[in-house]
C-alpha positions as CSV (number, residue, x, y, z in Angstrom):
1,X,85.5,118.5,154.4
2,X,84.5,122.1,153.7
3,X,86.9,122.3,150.7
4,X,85.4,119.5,148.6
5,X,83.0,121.5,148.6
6,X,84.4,123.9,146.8
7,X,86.1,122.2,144.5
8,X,82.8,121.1,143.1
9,X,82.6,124.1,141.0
10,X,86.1,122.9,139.5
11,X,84.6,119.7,137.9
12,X,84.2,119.5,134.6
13,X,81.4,117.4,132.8
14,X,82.3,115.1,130.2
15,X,79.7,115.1,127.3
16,X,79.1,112.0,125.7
17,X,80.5,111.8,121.8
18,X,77.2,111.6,120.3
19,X,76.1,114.9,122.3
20,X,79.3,116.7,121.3
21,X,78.5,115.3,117.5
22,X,74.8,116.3,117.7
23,X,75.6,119.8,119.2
24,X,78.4,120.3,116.2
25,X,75.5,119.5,113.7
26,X,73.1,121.5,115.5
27,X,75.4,124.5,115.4
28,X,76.2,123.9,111.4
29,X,72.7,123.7,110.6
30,X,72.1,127.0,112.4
31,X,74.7,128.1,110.1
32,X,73.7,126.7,107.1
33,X,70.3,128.2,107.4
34,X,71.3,132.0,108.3
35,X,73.7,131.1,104.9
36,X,70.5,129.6,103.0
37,X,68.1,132.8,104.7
38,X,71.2,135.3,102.7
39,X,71.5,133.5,99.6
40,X,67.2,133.6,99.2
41,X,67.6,137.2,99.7
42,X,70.5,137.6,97.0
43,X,68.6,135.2,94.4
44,X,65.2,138.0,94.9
45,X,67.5,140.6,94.5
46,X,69.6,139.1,91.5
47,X,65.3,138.7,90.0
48,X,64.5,142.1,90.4
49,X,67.8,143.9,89.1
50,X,67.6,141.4,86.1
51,X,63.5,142.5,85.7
52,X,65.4,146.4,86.0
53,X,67.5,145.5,83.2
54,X,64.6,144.1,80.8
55,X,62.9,147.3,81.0
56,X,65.8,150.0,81.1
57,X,66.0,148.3,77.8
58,X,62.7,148.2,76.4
59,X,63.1,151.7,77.7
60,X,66.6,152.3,75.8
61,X,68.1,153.3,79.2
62,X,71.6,152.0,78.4
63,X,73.2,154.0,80.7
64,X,70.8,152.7,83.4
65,X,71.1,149.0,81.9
66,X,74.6,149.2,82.3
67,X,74.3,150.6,86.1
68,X,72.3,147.3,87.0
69,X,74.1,144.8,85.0
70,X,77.4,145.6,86.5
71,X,75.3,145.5,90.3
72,X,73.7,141.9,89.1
73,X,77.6,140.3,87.9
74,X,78.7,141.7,91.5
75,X,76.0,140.1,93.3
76,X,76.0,137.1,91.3
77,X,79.3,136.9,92.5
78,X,78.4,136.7,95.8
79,X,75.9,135.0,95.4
80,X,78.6,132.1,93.7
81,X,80.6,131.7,96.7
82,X,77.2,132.0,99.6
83,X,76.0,128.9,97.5
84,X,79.3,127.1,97.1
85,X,79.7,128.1,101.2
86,X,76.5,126.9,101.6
87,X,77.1,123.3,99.9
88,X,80.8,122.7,101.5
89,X,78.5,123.2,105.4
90,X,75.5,120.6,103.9
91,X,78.8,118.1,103.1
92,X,80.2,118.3,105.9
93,X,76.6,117.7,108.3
94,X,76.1,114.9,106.1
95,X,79.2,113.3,106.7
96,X,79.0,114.0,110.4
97,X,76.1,112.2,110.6
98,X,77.0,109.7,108.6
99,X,80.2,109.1,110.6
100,X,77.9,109.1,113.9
101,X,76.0,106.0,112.3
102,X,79.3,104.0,110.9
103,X,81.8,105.1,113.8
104,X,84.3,106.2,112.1
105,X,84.9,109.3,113.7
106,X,88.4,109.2,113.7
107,X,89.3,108.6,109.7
108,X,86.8,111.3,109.2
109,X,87.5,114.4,111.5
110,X,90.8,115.8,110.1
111,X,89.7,116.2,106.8
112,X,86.2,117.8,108.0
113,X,88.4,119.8,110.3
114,X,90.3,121.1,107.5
115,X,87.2,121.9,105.1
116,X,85.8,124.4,108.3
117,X,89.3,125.6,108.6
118,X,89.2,126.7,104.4
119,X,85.3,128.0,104.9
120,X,86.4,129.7,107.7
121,X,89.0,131.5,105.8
122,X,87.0,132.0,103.2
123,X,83.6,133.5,105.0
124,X,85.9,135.2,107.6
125,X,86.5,138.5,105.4
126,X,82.6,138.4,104.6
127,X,81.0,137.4,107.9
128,X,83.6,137.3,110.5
129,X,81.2,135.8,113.4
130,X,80.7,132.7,111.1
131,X,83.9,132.3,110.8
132,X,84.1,132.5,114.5
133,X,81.6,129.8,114.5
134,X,83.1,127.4,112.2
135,X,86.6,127.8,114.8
136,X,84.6,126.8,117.9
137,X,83.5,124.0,115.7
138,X,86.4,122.9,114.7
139,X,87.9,123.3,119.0
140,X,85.1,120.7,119.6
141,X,86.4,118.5,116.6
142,X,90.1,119.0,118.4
143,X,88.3,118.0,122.0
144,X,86.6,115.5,120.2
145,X,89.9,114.0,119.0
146,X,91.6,113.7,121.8
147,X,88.7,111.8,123.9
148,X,89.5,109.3,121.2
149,X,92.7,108.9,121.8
150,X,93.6,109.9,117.9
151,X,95.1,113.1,116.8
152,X,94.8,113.0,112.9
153,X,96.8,116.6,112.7
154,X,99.7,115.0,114.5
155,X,99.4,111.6,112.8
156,X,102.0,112.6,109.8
157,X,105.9,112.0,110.1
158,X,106.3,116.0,111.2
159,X,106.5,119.2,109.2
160,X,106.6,118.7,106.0
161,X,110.4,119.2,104.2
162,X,111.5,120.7,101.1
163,X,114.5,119.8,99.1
164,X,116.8,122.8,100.6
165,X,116.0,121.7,104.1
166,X,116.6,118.4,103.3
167,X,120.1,119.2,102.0
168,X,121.0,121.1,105.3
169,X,119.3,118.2,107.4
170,X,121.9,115.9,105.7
171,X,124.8,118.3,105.8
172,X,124.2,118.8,109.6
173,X,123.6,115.0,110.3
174,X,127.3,114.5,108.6
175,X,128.9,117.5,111.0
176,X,127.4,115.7,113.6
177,X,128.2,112.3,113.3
178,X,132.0,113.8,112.5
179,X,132.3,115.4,115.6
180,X,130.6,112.0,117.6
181,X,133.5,110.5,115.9
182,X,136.3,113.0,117.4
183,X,134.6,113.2,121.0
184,X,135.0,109.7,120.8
185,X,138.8,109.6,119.2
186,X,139.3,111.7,122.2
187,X,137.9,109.4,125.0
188,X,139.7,106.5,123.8
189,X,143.5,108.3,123.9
């Protein structure tokens, strides 16, 4: 009797899909916003190093001009790919929640999965602990996925084939239905 007991520990609890769906969202949006916090603190900074550049002219500063417009293209640059970041996470909340609504959780996953799989690429060089995020994300999509029953990554015919492996696919089905043909020639005699 005593080791029921301690097997209790062992059990593990089954969230409902909603839950797991809602906490996915909930963790995005955290994301989203510390995204949203970075990009209103590059947007004030891109304001002020523009208003630098208005007076180092007025001032004829060129060389100083030239110092902040190269710093503005680089963080206008950043700022490009925090916003476009930013967009791809609202997407793919909105479609979460949409797919909580119209159950369709399982024509929608895989591709949502791949879009935080790309952003998680992308951010991981300039915030590696979203990127870390957007893969614990994407494990609940995976655990998600299989309490359905559907696997969308494992839904395609197998690895994808190129015309050279086709070719040796076809030259090694031909060896080997020759030499089914010769075990056999040698059974019969």
């Amino acid at each position: 009797m005593w080791p029921l007991f301690k097997r209790k520990k062992d059990v593990k609890v089954v969230q409902p899909l909603s839950k797991k769906i809602d906490d996915a969202v909930g963790r995005l949006e955290v994301v989203r916003s510390r995204l949203n916090n970075r990009v209103r603190v590059l947007e004030a900074r891109s304001r002020e190093l523009f208003e630098a550049i208005v007076k180092a002219q007025a001032e004829r500063d060129r060389d100083r001009a030239v110092l902040y417009a190269n710093e503005l293209a680089e963080l206008r640059r950043m700022l490009r790919k925090a916003i476009h970041s930013e967009l791809s996470l609202e997407g793919v909340i909105h479609r979460l929640q949409t797919v909580k609504d119209f159950d369709e959780l399982a024509d929608v996953l895989a591709p949502l999965r791949e879009i935080l799989l790309q952003v998680g690429g992308d951010v991981r060089g300039i915030a590696p602990e979203l990127a870390d995020n957007l893969r614990s994300i994407t494990d609940t999509f995976d655990e998600v996925s299989v309490e359905l029953g559907t696997f969308p990554e494992m839904i395609g015919a197998g690895p994808s084939i190129d015309d050279e492996a086709e070719k040796i696919l076809s030259e090694a089905s031909a060896i080997a239905a020759e030499r089914a043909k010769s075990k056999l020639g040698e059974v019969e005699i």
